[in-house]
FIMAR-556467 format. One record per atom (N, C-alpha, C, CB): x, y, z; residue in three letters. Coordinates in steps of 0.001 Angstrom, whole numbers, padded with zeros to 6 digits, always signed. Glycine has a CB too. Example, Ala and Ser with C-alpha at 12.3 -4.5 7.8 and 13.67 -1.06 7.14 Angstrom:
<rs>
+013190-005690+007800ALA+012300-004500+007800ALA+013200-003300+007800ALA+011308-004473+009046ALA+012850-002250+007080SER+013670-001060+007140SER+012900+000030+007870SER+014084-000598+005725SER
</rs>
This chain:
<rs>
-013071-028434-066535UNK-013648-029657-067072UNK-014564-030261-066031UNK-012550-030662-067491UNK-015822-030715-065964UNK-017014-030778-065570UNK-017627-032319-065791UNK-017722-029687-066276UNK-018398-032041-065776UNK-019767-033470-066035UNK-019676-033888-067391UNK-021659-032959-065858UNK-020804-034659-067553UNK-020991-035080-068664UNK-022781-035286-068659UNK-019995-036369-068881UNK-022939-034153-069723UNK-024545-034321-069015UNK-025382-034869-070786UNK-025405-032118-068085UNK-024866-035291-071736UNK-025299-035517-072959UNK-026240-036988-072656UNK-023947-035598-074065UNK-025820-037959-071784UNK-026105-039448-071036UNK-027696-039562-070911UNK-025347-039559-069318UNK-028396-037868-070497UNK-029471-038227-070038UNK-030754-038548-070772UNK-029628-037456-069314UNK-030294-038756-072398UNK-031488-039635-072997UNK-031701-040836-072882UNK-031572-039639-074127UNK-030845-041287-072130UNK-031197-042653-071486UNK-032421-043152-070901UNK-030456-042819-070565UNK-032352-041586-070336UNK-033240-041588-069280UNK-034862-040713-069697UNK-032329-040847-068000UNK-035025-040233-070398UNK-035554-039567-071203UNK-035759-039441-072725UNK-035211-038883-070877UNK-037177-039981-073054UNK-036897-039587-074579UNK-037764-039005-075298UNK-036621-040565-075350UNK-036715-038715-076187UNK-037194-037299-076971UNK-038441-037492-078067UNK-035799-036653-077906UNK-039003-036693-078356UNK-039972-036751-079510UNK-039591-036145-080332UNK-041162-036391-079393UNK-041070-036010-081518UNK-040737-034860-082662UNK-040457-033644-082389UNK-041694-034623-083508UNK-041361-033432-080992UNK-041958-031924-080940UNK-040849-031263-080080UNK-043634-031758-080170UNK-040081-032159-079498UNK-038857-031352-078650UNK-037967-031000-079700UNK-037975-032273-077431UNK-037196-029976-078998UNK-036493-029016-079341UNK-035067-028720-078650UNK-037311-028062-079234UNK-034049-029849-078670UNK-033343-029685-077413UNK-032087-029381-078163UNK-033328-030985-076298UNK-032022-029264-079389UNK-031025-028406-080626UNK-031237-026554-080144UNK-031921-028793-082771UNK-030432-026295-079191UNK-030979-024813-079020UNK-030469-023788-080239UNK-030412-024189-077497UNK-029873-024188-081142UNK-029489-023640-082187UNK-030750-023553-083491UNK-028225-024435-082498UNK-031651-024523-082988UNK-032636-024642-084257UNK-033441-023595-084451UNK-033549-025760-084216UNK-033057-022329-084195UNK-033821-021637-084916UNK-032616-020594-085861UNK-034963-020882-083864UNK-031605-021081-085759UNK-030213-020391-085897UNK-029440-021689-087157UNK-029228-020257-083930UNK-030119-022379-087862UNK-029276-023158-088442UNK-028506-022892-089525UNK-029796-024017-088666UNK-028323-021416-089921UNK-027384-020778-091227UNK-026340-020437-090132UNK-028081-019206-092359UNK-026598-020020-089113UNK-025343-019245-088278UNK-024774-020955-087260UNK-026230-017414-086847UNK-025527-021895-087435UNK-024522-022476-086458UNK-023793-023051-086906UNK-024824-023172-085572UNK-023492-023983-088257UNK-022363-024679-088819UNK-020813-023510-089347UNK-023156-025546-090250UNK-021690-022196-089120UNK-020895-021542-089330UNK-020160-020461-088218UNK-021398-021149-090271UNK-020286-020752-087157UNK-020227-020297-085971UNK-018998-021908-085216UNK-022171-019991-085325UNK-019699-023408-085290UNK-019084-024500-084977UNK-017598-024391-086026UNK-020186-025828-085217UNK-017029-023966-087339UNK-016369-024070-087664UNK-015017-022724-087774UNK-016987-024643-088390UNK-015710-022123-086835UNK-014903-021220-086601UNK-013890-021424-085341UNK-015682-020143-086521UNK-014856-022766-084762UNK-013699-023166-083386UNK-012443-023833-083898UNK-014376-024385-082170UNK-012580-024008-084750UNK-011243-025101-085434UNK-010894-023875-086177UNK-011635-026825-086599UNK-010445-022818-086578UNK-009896-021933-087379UNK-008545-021698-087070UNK-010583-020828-087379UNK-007705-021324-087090UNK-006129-020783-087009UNK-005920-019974-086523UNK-005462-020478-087902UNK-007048-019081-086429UNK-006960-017503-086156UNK-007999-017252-084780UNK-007574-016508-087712UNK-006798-017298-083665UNK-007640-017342-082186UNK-009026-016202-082535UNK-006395-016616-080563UNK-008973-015128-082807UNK-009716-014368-083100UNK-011019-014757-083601UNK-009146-013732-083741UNK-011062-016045-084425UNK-012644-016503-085235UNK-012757-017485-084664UNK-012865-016812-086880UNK-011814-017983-083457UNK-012493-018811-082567UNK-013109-018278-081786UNK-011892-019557-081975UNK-012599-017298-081144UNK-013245-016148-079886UNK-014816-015919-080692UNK-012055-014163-079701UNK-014599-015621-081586UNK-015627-014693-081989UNK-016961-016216-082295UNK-014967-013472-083686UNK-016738-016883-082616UNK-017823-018393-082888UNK-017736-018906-081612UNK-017282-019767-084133UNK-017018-018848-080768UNK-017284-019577-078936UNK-018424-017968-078664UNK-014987-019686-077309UNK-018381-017202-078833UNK-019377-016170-078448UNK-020451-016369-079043UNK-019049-014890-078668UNK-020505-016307-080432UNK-022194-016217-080921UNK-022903-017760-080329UNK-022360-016117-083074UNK-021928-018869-080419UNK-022496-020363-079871UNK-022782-019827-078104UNK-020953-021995-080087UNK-022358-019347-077590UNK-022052-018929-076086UNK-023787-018095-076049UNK-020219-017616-075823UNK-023268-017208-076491UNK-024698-016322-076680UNK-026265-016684-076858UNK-024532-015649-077802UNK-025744-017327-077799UNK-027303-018161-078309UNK-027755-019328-076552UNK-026745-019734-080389UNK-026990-020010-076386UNK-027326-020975-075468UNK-027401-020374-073815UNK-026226-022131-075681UNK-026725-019122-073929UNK-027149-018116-072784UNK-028749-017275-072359UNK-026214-017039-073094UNK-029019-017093-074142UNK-030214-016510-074077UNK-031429-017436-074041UNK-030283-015659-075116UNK-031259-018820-074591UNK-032650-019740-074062UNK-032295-019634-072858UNK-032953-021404-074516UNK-031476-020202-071887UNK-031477-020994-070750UNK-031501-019882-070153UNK-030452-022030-070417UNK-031313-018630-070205UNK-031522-018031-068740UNK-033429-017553-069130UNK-030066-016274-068305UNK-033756-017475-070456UNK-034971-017209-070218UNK-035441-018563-069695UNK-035676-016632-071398UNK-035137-019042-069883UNK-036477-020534-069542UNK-036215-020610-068011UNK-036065-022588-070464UNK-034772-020351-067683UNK-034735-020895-065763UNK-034814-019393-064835UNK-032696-021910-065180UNK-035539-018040-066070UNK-035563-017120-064928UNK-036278-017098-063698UNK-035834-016151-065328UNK-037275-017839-063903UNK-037984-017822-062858UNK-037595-018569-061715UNK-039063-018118-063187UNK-036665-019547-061746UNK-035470-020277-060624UNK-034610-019458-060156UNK-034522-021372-061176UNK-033954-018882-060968UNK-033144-018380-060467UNK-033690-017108-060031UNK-032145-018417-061178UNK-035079-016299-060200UNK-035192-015523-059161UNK-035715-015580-057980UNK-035541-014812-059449UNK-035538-016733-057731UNK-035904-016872-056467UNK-034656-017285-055558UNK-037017-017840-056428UNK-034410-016435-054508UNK-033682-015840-053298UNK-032445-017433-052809UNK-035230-015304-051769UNK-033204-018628-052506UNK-033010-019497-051649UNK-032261-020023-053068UNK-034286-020242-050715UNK-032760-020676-054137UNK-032489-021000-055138UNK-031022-020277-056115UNK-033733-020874-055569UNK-031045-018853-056119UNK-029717-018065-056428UNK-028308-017874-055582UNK-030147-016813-056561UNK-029029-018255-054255UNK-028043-018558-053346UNK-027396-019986-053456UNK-028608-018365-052064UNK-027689-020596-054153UNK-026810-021943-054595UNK-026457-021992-055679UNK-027339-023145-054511UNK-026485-021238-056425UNK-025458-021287-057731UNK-023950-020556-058009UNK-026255-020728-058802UNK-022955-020761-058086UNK-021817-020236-058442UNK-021660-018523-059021UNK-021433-021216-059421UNK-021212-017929-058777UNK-021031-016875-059625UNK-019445-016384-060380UNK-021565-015836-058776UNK-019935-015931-061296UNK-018374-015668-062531UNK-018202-013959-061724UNK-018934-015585-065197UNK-018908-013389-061895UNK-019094-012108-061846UNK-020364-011648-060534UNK-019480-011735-063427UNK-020226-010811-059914UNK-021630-010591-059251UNK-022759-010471-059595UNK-021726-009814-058734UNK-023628-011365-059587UNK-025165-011333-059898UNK-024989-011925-061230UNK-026001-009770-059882UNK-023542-012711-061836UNK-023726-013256-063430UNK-023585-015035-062681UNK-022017-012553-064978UNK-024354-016212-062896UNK-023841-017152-062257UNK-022790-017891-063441UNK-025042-018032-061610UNK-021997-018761-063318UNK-020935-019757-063653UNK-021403-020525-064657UNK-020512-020620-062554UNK-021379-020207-066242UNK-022429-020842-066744UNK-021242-021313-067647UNK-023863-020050-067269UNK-021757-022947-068458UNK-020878-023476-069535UNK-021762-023806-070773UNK-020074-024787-069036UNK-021952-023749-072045UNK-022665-023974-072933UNK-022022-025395-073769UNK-022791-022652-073659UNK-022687-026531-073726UNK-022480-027906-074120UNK-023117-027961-075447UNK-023070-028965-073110UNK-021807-028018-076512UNK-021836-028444-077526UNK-021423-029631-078240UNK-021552-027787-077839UNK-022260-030313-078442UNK-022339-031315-079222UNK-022019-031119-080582UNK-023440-031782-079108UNK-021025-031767-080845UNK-020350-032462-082678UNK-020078-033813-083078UNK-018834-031993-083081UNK-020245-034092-084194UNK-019094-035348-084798UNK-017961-035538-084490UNK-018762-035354-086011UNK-017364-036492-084400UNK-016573-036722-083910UNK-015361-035974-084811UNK-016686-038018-083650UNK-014969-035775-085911UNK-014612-035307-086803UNK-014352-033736-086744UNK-015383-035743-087599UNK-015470-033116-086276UNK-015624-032242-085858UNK-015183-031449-084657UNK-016369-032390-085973UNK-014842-032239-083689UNK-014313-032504-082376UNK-012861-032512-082436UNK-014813-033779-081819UNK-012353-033476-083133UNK-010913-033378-083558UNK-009980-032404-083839UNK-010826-033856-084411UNK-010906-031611-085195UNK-010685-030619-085735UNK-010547-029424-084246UNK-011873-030465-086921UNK-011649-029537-083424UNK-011428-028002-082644UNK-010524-028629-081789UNK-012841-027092-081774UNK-010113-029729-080765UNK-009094-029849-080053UNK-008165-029617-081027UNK-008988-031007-079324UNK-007461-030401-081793UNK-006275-029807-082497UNK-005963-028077-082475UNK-006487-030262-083996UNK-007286-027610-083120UNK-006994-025643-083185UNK-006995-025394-081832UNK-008387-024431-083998UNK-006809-026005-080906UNK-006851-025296-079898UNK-005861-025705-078747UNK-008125-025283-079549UNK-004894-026392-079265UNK-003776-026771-078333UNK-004348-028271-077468UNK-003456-025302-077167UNK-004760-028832-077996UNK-005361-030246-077499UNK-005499-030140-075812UNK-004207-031657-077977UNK-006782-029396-075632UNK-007164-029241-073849UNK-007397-030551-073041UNK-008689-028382-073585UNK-007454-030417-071882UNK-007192-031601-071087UNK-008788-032358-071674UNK-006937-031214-069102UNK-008612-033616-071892UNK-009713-034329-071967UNK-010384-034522-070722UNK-009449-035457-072528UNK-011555-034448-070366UNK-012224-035028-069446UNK-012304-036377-068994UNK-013130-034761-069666UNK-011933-036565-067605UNK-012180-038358-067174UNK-013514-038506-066965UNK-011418-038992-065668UNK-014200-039360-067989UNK-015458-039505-068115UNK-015911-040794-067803UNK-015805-039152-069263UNK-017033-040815-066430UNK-017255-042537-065836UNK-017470-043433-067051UNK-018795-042798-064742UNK-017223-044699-066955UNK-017058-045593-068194UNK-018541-046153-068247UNK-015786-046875-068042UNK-019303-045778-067502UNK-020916-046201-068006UNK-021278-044885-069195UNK-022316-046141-066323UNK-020566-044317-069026UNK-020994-042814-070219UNK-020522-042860-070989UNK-020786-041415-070078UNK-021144-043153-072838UNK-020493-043185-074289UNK-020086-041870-074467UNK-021459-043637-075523UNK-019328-040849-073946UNK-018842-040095-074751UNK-017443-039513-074371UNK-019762-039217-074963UNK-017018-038321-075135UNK-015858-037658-074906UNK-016173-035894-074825UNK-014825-038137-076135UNK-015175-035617-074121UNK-015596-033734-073448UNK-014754-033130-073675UNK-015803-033266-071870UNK-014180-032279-073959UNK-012716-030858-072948UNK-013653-029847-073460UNK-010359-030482-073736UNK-013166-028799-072292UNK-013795-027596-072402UNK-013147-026592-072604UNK-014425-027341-071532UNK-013749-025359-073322UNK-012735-024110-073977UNK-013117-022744-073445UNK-012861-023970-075722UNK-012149-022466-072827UNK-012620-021096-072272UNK-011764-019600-072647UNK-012566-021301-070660UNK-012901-018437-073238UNK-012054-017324-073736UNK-012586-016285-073125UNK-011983-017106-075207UNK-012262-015603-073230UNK-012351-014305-072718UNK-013828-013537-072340UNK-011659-013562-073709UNK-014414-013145-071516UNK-015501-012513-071123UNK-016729-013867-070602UNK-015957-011471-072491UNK-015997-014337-069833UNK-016269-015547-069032UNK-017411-016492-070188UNK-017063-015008-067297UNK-016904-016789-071669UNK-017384-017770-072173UNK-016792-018987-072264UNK-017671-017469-073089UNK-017676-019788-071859UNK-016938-021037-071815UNK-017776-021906-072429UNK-016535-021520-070474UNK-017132-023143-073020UNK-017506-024012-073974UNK-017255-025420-073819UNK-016993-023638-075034UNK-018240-026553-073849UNK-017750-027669-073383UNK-018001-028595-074884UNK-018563-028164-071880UNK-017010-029010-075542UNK-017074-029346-077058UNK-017218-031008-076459UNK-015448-028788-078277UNK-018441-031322-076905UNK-018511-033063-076521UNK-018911-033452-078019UNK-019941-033691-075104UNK-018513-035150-077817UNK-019520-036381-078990UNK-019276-037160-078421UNK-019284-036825-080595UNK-019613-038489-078824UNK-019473-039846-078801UNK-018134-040965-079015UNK-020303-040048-079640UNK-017841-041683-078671UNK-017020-042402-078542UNK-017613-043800-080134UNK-017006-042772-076690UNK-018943-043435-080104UNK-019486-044834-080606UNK-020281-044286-082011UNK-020671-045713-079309UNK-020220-043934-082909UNK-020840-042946-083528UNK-022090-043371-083954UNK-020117-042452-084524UNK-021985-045249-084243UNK-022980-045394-084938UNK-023855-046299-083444UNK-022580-046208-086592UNK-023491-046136-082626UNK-023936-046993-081059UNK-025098-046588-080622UNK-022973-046751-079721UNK-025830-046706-079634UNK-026768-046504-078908UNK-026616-045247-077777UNK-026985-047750-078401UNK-025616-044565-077783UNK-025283-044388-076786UNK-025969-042566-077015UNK-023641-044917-076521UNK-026126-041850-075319UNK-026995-040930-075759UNK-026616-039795-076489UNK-027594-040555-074836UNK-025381-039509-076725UNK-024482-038513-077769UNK-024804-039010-079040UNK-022756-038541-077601UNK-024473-040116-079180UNK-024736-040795-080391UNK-026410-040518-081034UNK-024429-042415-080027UNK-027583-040525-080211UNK-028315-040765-080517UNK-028479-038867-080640UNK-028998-041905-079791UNK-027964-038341-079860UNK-028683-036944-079937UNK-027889-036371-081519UNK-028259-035763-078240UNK-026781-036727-081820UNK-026166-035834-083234UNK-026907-036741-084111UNK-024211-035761-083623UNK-027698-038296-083941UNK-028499-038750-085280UNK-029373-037906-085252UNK-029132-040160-085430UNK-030205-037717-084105UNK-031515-036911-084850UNK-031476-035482-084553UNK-033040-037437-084325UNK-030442-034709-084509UNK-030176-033527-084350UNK-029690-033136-085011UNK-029795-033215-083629UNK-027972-033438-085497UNK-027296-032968-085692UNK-026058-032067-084916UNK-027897-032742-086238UNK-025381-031544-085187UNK-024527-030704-084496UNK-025196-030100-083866UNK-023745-029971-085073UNK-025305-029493-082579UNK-025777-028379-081703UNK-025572-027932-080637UNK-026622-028386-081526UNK-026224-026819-079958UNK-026451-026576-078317UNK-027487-027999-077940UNK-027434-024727-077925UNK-026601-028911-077218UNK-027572-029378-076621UNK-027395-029424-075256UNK-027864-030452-077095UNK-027057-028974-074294UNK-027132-028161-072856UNK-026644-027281-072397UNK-026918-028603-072017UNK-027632-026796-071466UNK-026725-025516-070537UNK-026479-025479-069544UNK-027065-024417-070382UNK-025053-025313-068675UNK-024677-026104-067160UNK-024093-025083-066740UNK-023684-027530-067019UNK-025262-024798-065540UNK-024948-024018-064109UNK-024041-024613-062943UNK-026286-023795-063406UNK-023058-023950-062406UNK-022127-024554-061390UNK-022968-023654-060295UNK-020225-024293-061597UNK-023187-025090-059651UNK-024048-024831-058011UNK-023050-025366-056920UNK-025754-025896-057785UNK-023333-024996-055771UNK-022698-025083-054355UNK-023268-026356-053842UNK-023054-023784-053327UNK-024586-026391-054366UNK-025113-028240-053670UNK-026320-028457-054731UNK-025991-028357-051466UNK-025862-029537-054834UNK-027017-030298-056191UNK-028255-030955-055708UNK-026270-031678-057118UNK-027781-031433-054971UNK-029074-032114-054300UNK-030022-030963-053455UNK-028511-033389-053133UNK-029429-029812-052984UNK-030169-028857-051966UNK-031155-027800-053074UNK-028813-027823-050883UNK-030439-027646-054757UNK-030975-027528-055586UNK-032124-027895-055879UNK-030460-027727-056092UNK-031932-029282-056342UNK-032869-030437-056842UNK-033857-030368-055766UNK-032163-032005-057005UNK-033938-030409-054096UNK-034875-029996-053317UNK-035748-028763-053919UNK-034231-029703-052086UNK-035366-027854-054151UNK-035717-026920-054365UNK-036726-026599-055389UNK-034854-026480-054416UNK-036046-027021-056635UNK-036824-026706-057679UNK-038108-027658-057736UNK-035983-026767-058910UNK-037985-029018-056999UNK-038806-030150-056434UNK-040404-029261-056175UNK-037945-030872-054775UNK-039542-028865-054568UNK-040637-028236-053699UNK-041331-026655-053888UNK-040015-028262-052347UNK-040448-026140-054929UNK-041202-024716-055209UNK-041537-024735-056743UNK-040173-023277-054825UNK-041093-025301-057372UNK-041551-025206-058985UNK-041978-026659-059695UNK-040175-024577-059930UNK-042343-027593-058681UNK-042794-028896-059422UNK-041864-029222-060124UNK-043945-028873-060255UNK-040431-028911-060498UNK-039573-029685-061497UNK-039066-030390-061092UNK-038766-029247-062160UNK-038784-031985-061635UNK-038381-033245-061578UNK-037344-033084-062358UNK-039279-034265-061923UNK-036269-033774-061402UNK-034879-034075-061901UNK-034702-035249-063229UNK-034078-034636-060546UNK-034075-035322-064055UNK-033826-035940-065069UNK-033715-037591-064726UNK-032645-035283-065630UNK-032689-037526-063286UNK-032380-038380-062551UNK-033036-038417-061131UNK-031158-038307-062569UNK-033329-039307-060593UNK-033713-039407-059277UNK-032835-038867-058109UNK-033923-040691-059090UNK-032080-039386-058534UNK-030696-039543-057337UNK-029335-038662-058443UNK-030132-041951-056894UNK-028642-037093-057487UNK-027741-036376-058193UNK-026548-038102-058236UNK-027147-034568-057167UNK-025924-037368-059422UNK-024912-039024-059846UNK-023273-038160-060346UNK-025920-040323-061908UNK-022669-039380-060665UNK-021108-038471-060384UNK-021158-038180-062180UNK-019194-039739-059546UNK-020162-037346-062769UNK-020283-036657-063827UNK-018506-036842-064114UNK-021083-035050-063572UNK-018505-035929-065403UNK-016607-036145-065568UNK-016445-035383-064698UNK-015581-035700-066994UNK-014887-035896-064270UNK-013552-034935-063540UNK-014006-035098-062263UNK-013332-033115-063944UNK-014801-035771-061635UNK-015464-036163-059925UNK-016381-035401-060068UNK-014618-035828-058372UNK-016946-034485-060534UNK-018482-033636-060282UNK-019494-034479-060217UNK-018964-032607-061428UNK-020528-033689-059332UNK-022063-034432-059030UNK-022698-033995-060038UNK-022950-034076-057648UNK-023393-034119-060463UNK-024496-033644-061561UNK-026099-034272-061332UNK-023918-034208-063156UNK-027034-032886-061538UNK-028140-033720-062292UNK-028579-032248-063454UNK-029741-034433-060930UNK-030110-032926-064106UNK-030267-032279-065298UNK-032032-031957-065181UNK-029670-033323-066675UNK-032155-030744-065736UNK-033976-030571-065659UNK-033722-030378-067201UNK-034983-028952-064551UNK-035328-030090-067303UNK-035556-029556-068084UNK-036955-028038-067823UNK-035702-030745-068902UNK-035829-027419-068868UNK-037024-026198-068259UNK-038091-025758-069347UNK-036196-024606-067778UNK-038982-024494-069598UNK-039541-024368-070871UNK-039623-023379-071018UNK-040535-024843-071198UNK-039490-022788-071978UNK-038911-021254-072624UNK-040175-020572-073348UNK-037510-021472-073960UNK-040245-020009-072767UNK-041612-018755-073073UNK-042408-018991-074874UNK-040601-016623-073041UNK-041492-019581-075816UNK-042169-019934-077194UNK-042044-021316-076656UNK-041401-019500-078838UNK-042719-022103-075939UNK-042712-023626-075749UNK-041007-024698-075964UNK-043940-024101-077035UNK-040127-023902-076593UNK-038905-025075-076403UNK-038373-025579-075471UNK-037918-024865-076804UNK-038104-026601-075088UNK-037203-027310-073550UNK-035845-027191-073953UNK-037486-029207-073080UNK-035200-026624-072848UNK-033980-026564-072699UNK-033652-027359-071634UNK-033571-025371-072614UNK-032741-028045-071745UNK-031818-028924-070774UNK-030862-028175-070264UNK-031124-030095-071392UNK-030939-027942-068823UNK-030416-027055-067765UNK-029363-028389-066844UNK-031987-026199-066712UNK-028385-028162-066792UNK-027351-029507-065936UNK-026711-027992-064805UNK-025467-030728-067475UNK-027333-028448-063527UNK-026680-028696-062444UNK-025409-029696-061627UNK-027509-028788-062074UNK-024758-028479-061853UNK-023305-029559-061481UNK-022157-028570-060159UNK-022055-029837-063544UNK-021788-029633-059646UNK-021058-029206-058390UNK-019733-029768-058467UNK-021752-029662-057066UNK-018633-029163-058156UNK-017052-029752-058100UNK-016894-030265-056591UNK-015739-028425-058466UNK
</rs>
């Protein structure tokens, strides 16, 4: 259990033309992929934490390949596997929706989430290092930036979070070799004590993906 990186439309806002639903080109397979996490049968959960896993694996590593191939930059990210880094795919639901998959899933530790942040987290992890961070809102009909991302979204991938060794030595980085500006100025604390910050990157057909850098 990790950050909480849904907050950063606060700080950022979205238009028509963004695209930060990484499922939107997938919208027959994702309500049907999200309701397989709440199923009975560990098996069609495994199997819907993968295709949701998958999908939000394949924007974000295309859009941040070019970060991460670079030497100084790969040397600060976490790894699951050798040469695979520590990756979590942040899904956003209704609250309703949310319920439903903690219940199917043995009600996982909730995340302690700073009280300036409208939302709620736990994360689900199965087999072949997919992991899943099921968030919404606390406020449904509020201002708050969960809230605002499932109004004009809907259910979705809306981030992808790399576990790095230093956030800020990161955030230098991508600064001074790729012109990318942090979401936030200053890395800030996230759920469960993690540092966090958030880019955004851009994916070879023009979509932005929201990439969260986070450190334990």
């Amino acid at each position: 259990m990790r950050r909480v990186g849904y907050f950063f439309l606060a700080a950022f806002r979205l238009d028509s033309s963004s695209r930060y639903n990484l499922f939107a080109n997938m919208s027959s397979a994702l309500p049907a992929a999200i309701a397989m996490l709440s199923s009975a049968d560990p098996g069609e959960r495994a199997a819907g934490a993968r295709d949701i896993y998958r999908a939000g694996r394949e924007l974000s590593d295309e859009a941040s390949r070019e970060w991460r191939g670079d030497p100084e930059f790969a040397a600060l990210l976490e790894s699951s596997t050798p040469n695979s880094p520590c990756v979590t795919v942040g899904l956003a639901v209704d609250p309703i929706t949310f319920e439903a998959i903690f219940d199917a899933n043995g009600s996982p530790h909730l995340a302690d989430v700073p009280p300036d942040q409208d939302a709620r987290e736990f994360e689900l992890d199965f087999d072949g290092n997919v992991a899943l961070d099921i968030l919404t809102t606390s406020a449904p009909h509020g201002q708050g930036a969960i809230a605002r991302y499932l109004s004009k979204f809907g259910e979705g991938i809306q981030q992808v979070e790399y576990r790095c060794r230093d956030v800020d030595a990161a955030t230098a980085l991508l600064k001074k070799k790729f012109g990318v500006q942090p979401i936030y100025p200053q890395t800030r604390p996230g759920a469960d004590g993690t540092r966090i910050n958030f880019f955004l990157a851009r994916s070879s057909d023009g979509s932005k993906v929201l990439i969260e850098l986070y450190e334990k």
